[in-house]
C-alpha positions, 0 to 999 in steps of 0.5 A, a space after each residue: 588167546 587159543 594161540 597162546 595156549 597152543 605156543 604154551 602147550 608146544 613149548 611145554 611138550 617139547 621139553 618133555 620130548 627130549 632128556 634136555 630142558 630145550 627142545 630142539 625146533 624139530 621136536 617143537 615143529 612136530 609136537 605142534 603138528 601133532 595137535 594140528 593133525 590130530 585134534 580136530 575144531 570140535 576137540 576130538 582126538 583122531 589117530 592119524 598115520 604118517 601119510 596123514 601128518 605129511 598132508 596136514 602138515 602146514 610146511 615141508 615136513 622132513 624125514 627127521 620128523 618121523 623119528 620124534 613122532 617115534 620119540 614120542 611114541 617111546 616116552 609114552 605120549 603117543 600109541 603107535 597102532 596099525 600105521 596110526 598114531 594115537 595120542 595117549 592120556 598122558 599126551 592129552 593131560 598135559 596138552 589140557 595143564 598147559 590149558 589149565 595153567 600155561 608155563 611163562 615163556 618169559 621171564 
């Protein structure tokens, strides 16, 4: 079930991420890591800096990635503070609507 809300909450905050309805793979991969890197098990929110995005990161990470987690920044889902990255209320707000209520993936 926790997998299914996690894909529900990707899928959900990659289409905020960009102006169109489909988030590209990238912006879907970053907005998962975010939550991977900066949500820990007992469901505290940590700042992280990019250093720690890269050595959480469960794959490769690309340069490209830094530009969403700007994008983020800018669309008001991240605070960019002191080499860290914090997730904001309205990152966490809709991370727990999703939890709440999960978007159908499909029809």
């Amino acid at each position: 079930m926790a997998l299914v809300l996690l894909r529900a909450f990707i899928f959900y905050i990659g289409t905020r991420m960009t102006s169109d309805t489909v988030a590209s793979d990238s912006e879907i991969t970053v907005a998962s890591n975010v939550v991977l890197v900066s949500r820990t098990l007992d469901g505290v929110w940590r700042p992280f800096s990019w250093e720690d995005y890269i050595a959480r990161s469960p794959h490769r990470v690309l340069l490209i990635e830094k530009n969403f987690l700007g994008s983020l920044v800018i669309k008001g889902l991240l605070n960019y503070i002191d080499r860290q990255y914090y997730v904001t209320d309205l990152f966490m707000n809709v991370f727990f609507e999703v939890i709440a209520a999960p978007p159908r993936l499909h029809d």
